[in-house]
DRENMIRO-325488 format. One record per residue: residue in three letters; residue number from 1; x, y, z of N, C-alpha, C in turn. Coordinates in pm, whole numbers, plus 50000, padded with zeros to 5 digits. Each point is the difference from the previous one (the first is absolute). Layout:
BEGIN
+--------+-----+-------+-------+-------+-------+-------+-------+-------+-------+-------+
! residu ! num !  n_px !  n_py !  n_pz ! ca_px ! ca_py ! ca_pz !  c_px !  c_py !  c_pz !
+--------+-----+-------+-------+-------+-------+-------+-------+-------+-------+-------+
!    ALA ! NUM !     X !     Y !     Z !     X !     Y !     Z !     X !     Y !     Z !
...
+--------+-----+-------+-------+-------+-------+-------+-------+-------+-------+-------+
//
This chain:
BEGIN
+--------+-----+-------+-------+-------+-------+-------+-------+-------+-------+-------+
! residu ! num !  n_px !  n_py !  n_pz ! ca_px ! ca_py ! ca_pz !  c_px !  c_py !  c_pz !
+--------+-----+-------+-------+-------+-------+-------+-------+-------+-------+-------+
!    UNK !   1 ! 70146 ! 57652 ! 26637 ! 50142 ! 50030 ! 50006 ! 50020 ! 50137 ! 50064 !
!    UNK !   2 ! 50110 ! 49996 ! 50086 ! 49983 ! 50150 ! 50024 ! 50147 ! 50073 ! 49952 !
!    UNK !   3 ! 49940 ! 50180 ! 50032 ! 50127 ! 50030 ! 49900 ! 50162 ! 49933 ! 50064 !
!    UNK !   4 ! 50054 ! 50064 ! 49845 ! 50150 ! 49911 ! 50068 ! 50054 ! 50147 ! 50107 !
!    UNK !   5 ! 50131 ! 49890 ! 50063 ! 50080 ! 50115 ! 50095 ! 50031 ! 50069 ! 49939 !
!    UNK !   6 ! 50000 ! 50013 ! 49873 ! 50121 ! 50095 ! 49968 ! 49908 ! 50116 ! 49996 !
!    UNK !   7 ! 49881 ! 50015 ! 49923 ! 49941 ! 50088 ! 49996 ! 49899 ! 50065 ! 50175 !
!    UNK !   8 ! 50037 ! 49901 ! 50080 ! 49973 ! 50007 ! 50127 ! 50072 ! 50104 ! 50061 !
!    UNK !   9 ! 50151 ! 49958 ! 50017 ! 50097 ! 50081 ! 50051 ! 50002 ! 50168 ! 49899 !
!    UNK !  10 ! 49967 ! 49989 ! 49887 ! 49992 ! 50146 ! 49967 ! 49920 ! 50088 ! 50071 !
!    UNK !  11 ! 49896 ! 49950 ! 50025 ! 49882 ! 50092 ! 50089 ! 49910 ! 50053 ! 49918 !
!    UNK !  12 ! 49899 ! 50037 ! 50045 ! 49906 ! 50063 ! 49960 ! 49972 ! 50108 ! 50035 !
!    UNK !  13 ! 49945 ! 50130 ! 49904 ! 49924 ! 50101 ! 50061 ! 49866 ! 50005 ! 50021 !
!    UNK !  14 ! 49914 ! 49916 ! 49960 ! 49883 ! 50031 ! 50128 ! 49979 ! 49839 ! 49973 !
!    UNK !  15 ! 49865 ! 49992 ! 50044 ! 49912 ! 49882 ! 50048 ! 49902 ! 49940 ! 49870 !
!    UNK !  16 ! 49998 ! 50062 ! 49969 ! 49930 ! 49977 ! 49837 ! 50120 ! 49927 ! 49924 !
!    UNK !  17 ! 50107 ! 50087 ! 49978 ! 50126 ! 49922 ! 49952 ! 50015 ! 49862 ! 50033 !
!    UNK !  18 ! 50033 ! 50019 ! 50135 ! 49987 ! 49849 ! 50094 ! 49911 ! 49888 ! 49907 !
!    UNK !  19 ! 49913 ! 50024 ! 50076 ! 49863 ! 49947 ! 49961 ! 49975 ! 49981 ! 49857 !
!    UNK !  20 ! 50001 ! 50030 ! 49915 ! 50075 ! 49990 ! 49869 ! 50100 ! 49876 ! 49951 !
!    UNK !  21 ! 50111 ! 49996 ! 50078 ! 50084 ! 49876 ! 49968 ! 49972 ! 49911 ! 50058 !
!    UNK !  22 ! 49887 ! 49939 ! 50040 ! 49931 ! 49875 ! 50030 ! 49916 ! 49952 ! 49940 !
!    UNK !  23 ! 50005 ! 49866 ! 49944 ! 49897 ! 49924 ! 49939 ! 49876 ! 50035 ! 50067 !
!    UNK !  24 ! 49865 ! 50028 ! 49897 ! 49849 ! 49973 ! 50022 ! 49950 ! 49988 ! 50123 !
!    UNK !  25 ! 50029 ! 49876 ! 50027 ! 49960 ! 49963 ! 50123 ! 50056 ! 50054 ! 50120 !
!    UNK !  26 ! 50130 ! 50009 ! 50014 ! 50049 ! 50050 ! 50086 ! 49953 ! 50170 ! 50011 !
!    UNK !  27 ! 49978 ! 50067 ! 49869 ! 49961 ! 50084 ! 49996 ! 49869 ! 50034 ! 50097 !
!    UNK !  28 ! 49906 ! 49952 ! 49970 ! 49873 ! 49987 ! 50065 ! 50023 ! 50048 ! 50169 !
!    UNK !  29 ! 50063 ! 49875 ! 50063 ! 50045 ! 50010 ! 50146 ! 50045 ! 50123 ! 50027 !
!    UNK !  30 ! 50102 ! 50012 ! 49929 ! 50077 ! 50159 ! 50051 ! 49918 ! 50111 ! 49990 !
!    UNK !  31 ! 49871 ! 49994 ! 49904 ! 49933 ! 50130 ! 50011 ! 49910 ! 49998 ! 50107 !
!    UNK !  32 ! 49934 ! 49868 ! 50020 ! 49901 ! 49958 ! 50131 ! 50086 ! 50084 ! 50106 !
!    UNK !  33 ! 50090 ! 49920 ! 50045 ! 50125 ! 50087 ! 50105 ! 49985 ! 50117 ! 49988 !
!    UNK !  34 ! 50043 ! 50059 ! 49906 ! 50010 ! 50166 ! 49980 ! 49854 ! 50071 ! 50046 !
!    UNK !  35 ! 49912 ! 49951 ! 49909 ! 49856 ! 50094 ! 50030 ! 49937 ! 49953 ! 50161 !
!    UNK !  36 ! 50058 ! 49885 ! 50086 ! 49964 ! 49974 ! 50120 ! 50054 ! 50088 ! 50057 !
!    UNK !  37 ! 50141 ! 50053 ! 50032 ! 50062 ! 50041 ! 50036 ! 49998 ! 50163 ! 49990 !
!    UNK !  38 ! 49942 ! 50049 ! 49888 ! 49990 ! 50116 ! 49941 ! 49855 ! 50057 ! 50111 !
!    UNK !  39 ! 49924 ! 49948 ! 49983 ! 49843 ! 50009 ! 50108 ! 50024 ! 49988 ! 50086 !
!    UNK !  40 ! 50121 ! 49920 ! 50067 ! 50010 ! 49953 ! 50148 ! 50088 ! 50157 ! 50095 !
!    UNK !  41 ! 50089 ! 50029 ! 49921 ! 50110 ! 50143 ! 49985 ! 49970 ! 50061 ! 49935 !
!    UNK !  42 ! 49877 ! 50098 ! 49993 ! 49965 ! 50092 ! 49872 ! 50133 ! 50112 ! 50003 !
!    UNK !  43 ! 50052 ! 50006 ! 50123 ! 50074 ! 50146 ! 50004 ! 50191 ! 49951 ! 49987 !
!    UNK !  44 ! 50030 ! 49904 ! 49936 ! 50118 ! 49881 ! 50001 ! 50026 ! 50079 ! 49834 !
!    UNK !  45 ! 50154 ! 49993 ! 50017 ! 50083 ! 50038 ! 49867 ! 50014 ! 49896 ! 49930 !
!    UNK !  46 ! 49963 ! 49972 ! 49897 ! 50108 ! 49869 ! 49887 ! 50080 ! 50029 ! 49990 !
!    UNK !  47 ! 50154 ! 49895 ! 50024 ! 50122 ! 50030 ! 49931 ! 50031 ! 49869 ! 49969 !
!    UNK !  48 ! 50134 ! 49956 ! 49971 ! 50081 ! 49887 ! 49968 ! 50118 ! 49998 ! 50103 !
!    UNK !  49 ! 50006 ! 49973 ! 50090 ! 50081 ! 49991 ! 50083 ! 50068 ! 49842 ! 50064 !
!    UNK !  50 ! 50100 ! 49988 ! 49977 ! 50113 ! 49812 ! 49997 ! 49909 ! 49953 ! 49926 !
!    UNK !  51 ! 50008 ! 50070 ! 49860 ! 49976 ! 49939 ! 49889 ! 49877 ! 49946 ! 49982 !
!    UNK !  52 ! 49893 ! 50018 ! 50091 ! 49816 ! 49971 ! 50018 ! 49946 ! 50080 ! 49976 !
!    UNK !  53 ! 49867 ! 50006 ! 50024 ! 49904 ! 50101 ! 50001 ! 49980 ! 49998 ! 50165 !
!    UNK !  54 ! 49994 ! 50167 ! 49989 ! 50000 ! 50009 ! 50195 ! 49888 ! 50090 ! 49981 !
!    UNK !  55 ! 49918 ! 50033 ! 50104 ! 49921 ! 50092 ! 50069 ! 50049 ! 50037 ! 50124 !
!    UNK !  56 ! 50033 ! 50146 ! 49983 ! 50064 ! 50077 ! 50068 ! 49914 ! 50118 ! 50092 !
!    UNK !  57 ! 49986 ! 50000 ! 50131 ! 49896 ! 50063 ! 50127 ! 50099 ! 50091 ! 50127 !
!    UNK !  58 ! 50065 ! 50028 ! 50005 ! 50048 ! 50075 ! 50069 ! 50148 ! 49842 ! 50069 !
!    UNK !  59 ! 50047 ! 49991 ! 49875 ! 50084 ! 49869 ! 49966 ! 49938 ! 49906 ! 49947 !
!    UNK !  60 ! 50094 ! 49875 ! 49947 ! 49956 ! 49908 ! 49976 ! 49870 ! 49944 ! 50055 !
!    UNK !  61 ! 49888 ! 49958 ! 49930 ! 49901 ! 49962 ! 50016 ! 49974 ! 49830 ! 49986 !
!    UNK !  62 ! 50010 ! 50021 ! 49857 ! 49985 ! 49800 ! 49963 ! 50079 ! 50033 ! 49878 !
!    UNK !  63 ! 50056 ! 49872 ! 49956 ! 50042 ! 49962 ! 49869 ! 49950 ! 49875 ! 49912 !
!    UNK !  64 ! 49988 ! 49962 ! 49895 ! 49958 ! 49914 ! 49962 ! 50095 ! 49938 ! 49873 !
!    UNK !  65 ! 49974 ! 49836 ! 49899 ! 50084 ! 50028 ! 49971 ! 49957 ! 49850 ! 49902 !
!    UNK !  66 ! 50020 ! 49980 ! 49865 ! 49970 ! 49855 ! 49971 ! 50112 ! 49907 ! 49975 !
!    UNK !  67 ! 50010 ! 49882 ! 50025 ! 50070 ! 49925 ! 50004 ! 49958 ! 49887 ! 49860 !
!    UNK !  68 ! 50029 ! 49851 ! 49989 ! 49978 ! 49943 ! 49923 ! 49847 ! 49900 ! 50027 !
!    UNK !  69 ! 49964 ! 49996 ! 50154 ! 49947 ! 49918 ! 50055 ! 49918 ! 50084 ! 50100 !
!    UNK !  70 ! 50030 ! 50127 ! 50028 ! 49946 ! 50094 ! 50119 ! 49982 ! 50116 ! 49955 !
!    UNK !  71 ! 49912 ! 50046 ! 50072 ! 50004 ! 50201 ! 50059 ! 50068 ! 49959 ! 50086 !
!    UNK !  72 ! 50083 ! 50101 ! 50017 ! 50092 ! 50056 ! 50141 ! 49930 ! 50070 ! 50036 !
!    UNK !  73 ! 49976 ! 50009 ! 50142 ! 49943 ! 50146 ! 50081 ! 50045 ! 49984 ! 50083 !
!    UNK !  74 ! 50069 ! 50167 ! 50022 ! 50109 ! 50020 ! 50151 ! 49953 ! 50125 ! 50062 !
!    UNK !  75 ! 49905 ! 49990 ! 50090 ! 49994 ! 50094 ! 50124 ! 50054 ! 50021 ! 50135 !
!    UNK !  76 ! 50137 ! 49936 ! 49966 ! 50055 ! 50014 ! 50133 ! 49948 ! 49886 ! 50089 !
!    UNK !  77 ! 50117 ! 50001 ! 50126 ! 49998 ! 49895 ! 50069 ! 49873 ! 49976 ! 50108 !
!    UNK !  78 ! 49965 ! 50150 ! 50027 ! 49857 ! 50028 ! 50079 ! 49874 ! 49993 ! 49950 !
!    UNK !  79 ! 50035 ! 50028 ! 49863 ! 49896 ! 49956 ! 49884 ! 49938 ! 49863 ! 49974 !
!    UNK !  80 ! 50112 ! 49914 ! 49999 ! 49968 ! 49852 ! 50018 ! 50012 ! 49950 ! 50158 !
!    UNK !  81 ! 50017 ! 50030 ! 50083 ! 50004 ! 49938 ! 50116 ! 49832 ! 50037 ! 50069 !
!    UNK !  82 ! 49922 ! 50130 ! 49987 ! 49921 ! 50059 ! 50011 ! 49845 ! 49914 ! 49886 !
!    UNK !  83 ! 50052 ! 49889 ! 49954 ! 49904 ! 49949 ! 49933 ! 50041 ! 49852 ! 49942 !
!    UNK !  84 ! 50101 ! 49932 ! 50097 ! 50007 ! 49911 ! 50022 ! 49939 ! 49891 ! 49980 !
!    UNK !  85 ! 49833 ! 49988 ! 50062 ! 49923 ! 49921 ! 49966 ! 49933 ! 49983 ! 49883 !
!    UNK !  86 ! 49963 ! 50149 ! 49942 ! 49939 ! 50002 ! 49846 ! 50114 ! 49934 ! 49925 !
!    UNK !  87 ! 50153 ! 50015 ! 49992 ! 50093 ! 49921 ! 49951 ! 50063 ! 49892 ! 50004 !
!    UNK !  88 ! 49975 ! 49876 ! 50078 ! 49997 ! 49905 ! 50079 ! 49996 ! 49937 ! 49800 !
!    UNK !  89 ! 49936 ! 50026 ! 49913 ! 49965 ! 49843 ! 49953 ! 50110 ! 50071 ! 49862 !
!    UNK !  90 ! 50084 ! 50107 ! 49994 ! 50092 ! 50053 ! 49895 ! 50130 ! 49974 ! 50066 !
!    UNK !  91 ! 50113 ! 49938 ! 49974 ! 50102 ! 50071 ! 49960 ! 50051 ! 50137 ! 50064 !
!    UNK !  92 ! 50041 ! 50026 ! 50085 ! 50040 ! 50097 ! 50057 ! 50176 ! 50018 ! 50099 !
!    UNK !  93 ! 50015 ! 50132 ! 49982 ! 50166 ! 50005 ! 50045 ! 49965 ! 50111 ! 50137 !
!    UNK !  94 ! 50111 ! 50048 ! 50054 ! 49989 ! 50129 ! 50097 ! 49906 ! 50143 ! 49935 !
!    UNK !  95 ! 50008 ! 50018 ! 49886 ! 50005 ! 50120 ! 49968 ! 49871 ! 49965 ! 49845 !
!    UNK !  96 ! 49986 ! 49866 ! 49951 ! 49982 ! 49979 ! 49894 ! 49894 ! 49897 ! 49988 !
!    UNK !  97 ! 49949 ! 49959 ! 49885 ! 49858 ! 49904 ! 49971 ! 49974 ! 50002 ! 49845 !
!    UNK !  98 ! 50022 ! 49848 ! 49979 ! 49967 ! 49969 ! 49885 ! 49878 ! 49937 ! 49980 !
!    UNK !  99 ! 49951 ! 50078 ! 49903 ! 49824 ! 49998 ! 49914 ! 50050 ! 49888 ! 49858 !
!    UNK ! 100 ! 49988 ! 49895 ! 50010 ! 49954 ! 49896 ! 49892 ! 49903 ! 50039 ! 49871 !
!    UNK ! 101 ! 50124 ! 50040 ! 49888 ! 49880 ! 50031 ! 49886 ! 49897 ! 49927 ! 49976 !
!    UNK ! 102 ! 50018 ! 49838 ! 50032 ! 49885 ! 49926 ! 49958 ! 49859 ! 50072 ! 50109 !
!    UNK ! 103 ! 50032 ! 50049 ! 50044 ! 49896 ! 50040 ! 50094 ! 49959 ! 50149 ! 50015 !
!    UNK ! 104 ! 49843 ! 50008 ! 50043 ! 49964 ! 50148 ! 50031 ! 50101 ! 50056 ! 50032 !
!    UNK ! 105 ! 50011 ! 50169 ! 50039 ! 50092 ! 50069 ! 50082 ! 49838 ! 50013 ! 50099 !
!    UNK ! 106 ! 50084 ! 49955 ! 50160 ! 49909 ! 50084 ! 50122 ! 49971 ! 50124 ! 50004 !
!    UNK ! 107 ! 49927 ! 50038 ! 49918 ! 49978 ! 50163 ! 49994 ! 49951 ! 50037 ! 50147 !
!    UNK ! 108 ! 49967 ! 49950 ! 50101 ! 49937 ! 50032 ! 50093 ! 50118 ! 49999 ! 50102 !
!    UNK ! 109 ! 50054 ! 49938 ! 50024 ! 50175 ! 49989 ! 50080 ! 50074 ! 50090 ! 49964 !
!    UNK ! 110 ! 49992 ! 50017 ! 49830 ! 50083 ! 50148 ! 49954 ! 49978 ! 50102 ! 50066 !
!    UNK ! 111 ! 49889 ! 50007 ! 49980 ! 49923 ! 50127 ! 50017 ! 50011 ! 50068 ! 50167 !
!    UNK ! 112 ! 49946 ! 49892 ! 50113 ! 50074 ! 50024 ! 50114 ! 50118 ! 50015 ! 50043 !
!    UNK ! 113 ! 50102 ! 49921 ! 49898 ! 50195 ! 50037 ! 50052 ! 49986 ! 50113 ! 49992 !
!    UNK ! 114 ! 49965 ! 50036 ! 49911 ! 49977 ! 50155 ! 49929 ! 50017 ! 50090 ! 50078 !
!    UNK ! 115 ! 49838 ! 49990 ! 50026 ! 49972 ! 50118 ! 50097 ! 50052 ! 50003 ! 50131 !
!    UNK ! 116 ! 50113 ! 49864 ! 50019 ! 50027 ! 49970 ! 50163 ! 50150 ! 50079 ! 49966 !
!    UNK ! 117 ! 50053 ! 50025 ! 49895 ! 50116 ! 50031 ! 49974 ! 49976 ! 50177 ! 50018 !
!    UNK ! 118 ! 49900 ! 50031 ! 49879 ! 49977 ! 50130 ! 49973 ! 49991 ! 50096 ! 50200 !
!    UNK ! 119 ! 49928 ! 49906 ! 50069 ! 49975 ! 50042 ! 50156 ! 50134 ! 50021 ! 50049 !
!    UNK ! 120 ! 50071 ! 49904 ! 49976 ! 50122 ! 49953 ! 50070 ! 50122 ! 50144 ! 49956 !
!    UNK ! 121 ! 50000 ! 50002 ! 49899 ! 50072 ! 50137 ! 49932 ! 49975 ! 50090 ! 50034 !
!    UNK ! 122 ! 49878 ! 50040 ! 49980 ! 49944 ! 50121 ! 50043 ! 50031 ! 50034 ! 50172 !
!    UNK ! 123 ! 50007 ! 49926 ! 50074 ! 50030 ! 49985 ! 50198 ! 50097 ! 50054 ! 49973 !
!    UNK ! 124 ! 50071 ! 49878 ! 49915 ! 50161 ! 50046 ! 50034 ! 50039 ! 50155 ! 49909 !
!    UNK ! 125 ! 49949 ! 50058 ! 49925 ! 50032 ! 50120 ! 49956 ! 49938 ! 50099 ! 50078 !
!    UNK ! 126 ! 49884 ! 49990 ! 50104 ! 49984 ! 50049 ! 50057 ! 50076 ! 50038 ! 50159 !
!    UNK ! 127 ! 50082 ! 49865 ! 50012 ! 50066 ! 50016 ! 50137 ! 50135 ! 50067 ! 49963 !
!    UNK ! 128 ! 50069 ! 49999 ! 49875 ! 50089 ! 50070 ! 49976 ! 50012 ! 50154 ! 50006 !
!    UNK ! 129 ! 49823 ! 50029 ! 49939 ! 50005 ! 50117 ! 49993 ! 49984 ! 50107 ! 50129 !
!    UNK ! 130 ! 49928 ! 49846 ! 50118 ! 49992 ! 50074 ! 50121 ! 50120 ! 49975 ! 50069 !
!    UNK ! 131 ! 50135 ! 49963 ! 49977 ! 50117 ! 49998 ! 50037 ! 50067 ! 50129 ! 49977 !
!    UNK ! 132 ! 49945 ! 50049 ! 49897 ! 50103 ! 50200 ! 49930 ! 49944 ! 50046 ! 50081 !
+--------+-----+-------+-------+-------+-------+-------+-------+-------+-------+-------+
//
């Protein structure tokens, strides 16, 4: 079961909280996520940001997120378009990709959005900064 909206729409202050109002199982997934993600972005902020757990890199990084039936994972639209084929057999939107609790999480697909995101941020904070 996952938590209700109501306690959804209040929000959370961190990721533990989060992670917290999910059944066991669901529990499990979300920490897999987290500690993939945590190794993949050692230098990435935790926050709670549209009501998820985000990892935050010089902006938005990834978000993640459990559902009743899924992990959510949202790295952006370049995030999933950029790995396309590893995602071919999930569930996937522009920006988004659903992980089937009955199933492993791809720690190995994570782990590359990851670091394809963490690259991707980092360019672009770098071309800004060579814009001042």
């Amino acid at each position: 079961m996952e938590a209700s909206m109501e306690s959804r729409n209040k929000g959370y202050s961190s990721i533990d909280e989060y992670i917290q109002s999910f059944p066991p199982n669901s529990q499990i997934k979300l920490n897999e996520m987290r500690q993939i993600i945590k190794k993949s972005a050692p230098e990435a902020v935790e926050k709670i940001s549209y009501l998820m757990p985000t990892f935050y890199f010089h902006g938005n990084l990834v978000h993640f997120a459990a559902y009743a039936k899924h992990i959510g994972f949202y790295p952006g639209a370049n995030g999933i378009s950029q790995f396309k084929n590893e995602l071919k057999s999930y569930k996937s939107a522009k920006g988004s990709v659903q992980f089937p609790l009955e199933q492993p999480l791809p720690l190995d697909i994570i782990r590359k959005i990851v670091e394809f995101r963490v690259e991707e941020n980092r360019k672009k904070a770098q071309n800004q900064r060579s814009r001042t």
